[in-house]
PyMOL Python script that loads the backbone (N, CA, C, O; Angstrom):
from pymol import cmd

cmd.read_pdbstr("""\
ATOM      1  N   UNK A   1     -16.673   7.108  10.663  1.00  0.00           N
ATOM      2  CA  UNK A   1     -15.602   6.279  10.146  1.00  0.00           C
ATOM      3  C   UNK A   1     -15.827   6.044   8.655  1.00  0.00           C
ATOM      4  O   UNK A   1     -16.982   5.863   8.268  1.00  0.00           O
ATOM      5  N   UNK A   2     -14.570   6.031   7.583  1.00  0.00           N
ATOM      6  CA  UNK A   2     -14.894   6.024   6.695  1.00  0.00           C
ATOM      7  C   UNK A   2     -14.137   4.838   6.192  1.00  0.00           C
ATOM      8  O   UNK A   2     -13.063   4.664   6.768  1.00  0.00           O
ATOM      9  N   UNK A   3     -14.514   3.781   5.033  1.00  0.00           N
ATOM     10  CA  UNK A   3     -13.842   3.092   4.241  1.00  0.00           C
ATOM     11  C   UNK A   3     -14.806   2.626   3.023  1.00  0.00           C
ATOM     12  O   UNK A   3     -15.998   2.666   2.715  1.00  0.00           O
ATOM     13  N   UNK A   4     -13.108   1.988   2.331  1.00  0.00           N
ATOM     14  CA  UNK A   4     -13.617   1.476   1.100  1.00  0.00           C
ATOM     15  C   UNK A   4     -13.819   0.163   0.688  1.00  0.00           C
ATOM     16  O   UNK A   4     -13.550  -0.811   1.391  1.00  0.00           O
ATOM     17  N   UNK A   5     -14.364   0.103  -0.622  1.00  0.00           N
ATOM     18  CA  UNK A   5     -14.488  -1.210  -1.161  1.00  0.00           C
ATOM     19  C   UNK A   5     -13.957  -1.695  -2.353  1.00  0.00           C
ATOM     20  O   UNK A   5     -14.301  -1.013  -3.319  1.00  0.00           O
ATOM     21  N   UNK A   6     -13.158  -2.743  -2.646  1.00  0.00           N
ATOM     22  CA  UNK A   6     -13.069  -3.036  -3.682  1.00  0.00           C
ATOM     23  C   UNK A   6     -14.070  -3.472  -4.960  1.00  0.00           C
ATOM     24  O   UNK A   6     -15.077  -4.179  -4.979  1.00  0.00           O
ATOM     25  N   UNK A   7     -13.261  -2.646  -6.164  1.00  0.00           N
ATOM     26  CA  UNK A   7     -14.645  -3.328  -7.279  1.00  0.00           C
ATOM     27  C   UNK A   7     -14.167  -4.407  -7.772  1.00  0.00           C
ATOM     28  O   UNK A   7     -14.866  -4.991  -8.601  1.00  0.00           O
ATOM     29  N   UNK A   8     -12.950  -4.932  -7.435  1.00  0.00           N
ATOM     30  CA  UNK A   8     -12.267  -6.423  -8.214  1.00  0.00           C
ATOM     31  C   UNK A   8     -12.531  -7.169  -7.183  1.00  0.00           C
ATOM     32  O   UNK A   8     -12.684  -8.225  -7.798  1.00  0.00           O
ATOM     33  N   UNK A   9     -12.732  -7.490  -5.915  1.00  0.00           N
ATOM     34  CA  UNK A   9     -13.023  -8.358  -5.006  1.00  0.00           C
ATOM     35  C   UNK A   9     -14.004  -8.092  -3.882  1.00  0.00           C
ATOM     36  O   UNK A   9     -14.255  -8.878  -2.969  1.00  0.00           O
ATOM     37  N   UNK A  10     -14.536  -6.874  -4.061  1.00  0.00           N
ATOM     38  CA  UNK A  10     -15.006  -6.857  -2.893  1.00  0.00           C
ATOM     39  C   UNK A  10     -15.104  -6.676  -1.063  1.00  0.00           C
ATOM     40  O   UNK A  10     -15.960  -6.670  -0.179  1.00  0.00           O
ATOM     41  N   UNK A  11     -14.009  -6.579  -1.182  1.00  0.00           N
ATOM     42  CA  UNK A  11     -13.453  -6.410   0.028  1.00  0.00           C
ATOM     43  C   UNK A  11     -13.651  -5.032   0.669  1.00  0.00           C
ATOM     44  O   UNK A  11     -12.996  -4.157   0.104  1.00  0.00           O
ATOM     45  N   UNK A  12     -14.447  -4.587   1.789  1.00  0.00           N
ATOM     46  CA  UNK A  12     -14.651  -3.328   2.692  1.00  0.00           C
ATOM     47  C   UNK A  12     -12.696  -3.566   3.682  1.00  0.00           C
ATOM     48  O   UNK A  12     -12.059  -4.348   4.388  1.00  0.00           O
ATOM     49  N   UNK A  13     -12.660  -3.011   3.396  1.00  0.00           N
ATOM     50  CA  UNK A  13     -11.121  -1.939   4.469  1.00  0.00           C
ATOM     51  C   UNK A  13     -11.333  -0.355   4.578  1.00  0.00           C
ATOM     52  O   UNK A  13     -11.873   0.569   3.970  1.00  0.00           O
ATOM     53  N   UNK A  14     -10.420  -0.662   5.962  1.00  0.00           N
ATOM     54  CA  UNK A  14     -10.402   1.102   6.349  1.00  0.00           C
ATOM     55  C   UNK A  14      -8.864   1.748   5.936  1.00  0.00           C
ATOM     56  O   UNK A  14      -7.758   1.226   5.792  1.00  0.00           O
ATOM     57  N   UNK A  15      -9.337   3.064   5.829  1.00  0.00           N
ATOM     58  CA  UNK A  15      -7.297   3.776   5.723  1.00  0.00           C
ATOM     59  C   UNK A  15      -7.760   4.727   6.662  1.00  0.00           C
ATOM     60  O   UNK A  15      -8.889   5.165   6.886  1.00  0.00           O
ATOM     61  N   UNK A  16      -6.627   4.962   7.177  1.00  0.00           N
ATOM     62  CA  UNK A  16      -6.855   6.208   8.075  1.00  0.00           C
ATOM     63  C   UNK A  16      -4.827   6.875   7.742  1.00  0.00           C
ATOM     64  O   UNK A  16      -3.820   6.200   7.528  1.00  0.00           O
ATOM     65  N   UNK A  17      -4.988   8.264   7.839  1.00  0.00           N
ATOM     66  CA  UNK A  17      -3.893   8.999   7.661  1.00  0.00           C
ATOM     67  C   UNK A  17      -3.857  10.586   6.699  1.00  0.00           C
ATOM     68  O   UNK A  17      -4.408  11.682   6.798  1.00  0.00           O
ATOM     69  N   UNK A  18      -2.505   9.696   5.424  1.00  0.00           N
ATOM     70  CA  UNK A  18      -2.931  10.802   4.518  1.00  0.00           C
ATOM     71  C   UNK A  18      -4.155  10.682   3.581  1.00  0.00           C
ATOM     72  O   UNK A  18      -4.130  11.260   2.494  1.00  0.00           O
ATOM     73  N   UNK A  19      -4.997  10.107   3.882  1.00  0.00           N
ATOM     74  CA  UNK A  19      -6.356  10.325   2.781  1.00  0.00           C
ATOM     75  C   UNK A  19      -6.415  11.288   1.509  1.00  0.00           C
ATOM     76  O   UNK A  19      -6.577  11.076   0.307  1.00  0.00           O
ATOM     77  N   UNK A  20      -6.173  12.669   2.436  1.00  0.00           N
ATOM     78  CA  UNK A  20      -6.439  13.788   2.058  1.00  0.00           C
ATOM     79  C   UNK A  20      -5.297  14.730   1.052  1.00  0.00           C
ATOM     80  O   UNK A  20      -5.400  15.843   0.536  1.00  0.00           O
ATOM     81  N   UNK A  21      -3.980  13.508   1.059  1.00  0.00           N
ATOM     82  CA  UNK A  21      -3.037  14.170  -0.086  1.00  0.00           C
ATOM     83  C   UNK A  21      -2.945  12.542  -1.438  1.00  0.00           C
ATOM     84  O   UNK A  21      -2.005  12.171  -2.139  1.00  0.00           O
ATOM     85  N   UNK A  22      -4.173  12.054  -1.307  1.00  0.00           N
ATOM     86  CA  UNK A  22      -4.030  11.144  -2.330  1.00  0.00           C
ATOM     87  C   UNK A  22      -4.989  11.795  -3.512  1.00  0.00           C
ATOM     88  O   UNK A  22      -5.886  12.618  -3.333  1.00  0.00           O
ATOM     89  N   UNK A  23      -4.513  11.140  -4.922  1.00  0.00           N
ATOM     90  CA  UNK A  23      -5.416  11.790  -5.959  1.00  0.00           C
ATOM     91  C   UNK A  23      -6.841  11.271  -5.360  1.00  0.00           C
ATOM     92  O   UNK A  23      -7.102  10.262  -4.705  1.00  0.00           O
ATOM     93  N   UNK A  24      -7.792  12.502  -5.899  1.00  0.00           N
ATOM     94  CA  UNK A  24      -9.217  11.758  -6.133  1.00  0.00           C
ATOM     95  C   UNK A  24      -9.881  12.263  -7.163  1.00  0.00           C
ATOM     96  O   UNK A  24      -9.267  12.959  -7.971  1.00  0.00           O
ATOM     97  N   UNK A  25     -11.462  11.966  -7.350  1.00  0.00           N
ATOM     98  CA  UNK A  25     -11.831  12.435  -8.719  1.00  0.00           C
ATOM     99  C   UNK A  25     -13.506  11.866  -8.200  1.00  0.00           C
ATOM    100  O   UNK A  25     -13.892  10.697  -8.193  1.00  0.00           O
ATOM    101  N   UNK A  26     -14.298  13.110  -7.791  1.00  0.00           N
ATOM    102  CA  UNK A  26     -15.681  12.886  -7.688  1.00  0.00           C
ATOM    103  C   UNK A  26     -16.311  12.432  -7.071  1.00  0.00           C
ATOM    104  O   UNK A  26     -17.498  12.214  -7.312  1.00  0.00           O
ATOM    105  N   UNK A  27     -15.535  12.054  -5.767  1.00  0.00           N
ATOM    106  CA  UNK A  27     -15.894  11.279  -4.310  1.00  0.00           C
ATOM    107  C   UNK A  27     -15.184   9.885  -4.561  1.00  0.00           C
ATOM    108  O   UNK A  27     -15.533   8.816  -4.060  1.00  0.00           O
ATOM    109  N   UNK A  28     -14.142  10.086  -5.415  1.00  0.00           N
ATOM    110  CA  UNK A  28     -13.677   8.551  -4.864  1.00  0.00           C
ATOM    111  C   UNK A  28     -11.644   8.897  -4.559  1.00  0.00           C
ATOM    112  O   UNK A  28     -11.176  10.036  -4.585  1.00  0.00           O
ATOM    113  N   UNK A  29     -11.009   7.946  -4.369  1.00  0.00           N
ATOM    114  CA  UNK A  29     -10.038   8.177  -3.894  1.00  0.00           C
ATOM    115  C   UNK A  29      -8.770   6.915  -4.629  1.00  0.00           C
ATOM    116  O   UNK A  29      -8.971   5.707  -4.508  1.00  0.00           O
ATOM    117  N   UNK A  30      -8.200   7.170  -4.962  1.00  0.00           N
ATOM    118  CA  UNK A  30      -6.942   6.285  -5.597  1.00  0.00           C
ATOM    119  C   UNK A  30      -6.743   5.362  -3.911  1.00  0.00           C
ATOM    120  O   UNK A  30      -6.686   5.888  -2.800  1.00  0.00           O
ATOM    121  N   UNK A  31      -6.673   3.863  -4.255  1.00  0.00           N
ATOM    122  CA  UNK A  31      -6.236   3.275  -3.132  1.00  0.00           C
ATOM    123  C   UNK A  31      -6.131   1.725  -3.503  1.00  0.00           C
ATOM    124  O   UNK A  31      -6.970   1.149  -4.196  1.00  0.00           O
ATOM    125  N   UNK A  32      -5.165   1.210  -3.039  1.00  0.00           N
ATOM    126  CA  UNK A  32      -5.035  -0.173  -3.081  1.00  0.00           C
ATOM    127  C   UNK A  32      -5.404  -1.182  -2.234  1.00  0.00           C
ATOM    128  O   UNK A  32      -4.872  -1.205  -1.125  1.00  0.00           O
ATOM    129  N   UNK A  33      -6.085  -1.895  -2.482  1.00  0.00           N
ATOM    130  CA  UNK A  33      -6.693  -3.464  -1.901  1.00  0.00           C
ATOM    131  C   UNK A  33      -5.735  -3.786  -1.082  1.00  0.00           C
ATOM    132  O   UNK A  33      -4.594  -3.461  -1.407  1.00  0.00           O
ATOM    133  N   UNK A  34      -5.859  -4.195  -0.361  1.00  0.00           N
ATOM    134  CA  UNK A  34      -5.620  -5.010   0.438  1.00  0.00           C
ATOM    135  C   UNK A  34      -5.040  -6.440   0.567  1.00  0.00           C
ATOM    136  O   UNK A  34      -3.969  -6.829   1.033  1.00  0.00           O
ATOM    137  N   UNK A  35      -6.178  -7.163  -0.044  1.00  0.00           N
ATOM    138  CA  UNK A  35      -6.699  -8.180  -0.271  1.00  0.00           C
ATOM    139  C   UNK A  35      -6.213  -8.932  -1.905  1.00  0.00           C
ATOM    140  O   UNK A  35      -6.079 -10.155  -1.953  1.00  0.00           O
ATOM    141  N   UNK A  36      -6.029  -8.257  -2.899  1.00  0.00           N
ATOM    142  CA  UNK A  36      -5.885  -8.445  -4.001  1.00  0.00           C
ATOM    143  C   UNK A  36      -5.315  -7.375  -4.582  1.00  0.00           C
ATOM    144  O   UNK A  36      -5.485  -7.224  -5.792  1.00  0.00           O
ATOM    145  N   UNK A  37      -4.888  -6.859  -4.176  1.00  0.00           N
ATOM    146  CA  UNK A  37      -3.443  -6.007  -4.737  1.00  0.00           C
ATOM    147  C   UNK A  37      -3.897  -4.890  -5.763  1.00  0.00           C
ATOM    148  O   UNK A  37      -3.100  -4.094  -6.260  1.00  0.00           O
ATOM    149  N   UNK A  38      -5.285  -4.909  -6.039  1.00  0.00           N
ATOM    150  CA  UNK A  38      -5.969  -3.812  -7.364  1.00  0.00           C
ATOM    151  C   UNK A  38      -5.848  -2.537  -6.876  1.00  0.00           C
ATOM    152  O   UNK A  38      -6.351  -2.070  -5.855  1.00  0.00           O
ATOM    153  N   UNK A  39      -5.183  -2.044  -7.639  1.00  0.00           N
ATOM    154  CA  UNK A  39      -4.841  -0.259  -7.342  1.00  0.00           C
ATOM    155  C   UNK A  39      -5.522   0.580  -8.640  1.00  0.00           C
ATOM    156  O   UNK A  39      -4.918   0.845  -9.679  1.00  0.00           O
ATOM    157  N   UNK A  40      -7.129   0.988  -8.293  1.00  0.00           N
ATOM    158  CA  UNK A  40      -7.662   1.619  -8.983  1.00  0.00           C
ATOM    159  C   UNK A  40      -8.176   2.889  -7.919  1.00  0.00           C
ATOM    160  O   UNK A  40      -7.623   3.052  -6.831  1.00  0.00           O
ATOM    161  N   UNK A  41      -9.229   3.695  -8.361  1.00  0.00           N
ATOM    162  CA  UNK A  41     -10.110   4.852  -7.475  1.00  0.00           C
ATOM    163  C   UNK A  41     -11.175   3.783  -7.101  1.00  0.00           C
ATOM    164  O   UNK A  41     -11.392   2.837  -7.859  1.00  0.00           O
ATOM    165  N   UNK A  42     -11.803   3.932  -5.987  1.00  0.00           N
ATOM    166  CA  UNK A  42     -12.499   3.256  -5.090  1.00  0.00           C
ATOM    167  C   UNK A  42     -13.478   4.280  -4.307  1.00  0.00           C
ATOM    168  O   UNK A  42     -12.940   5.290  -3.852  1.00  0.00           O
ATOM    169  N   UNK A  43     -14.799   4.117  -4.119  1.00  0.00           N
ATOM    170  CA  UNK A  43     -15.688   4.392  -3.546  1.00  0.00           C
ATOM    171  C   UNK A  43     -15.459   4.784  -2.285  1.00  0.00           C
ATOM    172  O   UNK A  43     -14.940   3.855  -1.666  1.00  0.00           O
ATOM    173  N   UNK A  44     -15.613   5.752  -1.615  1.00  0.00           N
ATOM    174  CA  UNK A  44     -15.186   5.909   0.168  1.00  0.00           C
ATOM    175  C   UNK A  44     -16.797   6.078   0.598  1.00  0.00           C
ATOM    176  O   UNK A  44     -17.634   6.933   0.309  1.00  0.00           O
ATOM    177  N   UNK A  45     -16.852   4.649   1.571  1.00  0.00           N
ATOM    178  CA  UNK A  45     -18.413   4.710   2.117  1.00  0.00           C
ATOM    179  C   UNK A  45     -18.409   5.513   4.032  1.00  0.00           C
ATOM    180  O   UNK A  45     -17.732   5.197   5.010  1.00  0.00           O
ATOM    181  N   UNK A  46     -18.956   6.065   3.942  1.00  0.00           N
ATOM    182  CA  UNK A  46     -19.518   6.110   5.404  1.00  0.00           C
ATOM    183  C   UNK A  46     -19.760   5.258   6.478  1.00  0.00           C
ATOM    184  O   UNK A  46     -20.602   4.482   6.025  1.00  0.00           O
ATOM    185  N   UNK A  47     -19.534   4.937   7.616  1.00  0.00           N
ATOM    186  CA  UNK A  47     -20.153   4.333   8.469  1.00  0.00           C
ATOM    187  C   UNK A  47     -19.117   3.066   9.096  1.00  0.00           C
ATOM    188  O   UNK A  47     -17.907   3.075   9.325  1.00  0.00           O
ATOM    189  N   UNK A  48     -20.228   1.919   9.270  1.00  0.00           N
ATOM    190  CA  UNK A  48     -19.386   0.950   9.948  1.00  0.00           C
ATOM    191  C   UNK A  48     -18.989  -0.162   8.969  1.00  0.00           C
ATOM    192  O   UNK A  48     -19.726  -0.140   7.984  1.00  0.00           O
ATOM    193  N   UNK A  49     -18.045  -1.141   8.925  1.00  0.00           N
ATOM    194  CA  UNK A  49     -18.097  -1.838   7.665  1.00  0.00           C
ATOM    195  C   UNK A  49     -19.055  -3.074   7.866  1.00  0.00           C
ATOM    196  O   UNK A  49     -19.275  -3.843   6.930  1.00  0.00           O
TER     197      UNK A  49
END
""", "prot")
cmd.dss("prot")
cmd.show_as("cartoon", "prot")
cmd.util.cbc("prot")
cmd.orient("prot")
């Protein structure tokens, strides 16, 4: 299972879908918070949150 984290709040969430037609750049992935609305590239971690 994979998800991310925010670097403006912190927040671990999961996406599941198109992942794989969003920009990315070096292991990270364009995605928006959740939580606080920050739409930057974000870290995609491994595992459980």
């Amino acid at each position: 299972m994979t998800h991310y984290e925010c670097p403006k709040c912190g927040t671990h969430f999961d996406k599941n879908g198109w992942d794989l037609l969003k920009p990315h750049f070096f292991g990270k992935r364009e995605e928006k918070c959740p939580n606080c609305g920050q739409s930057t590239f974000m870290i995609r971690h491994i595992g459980k949150i």
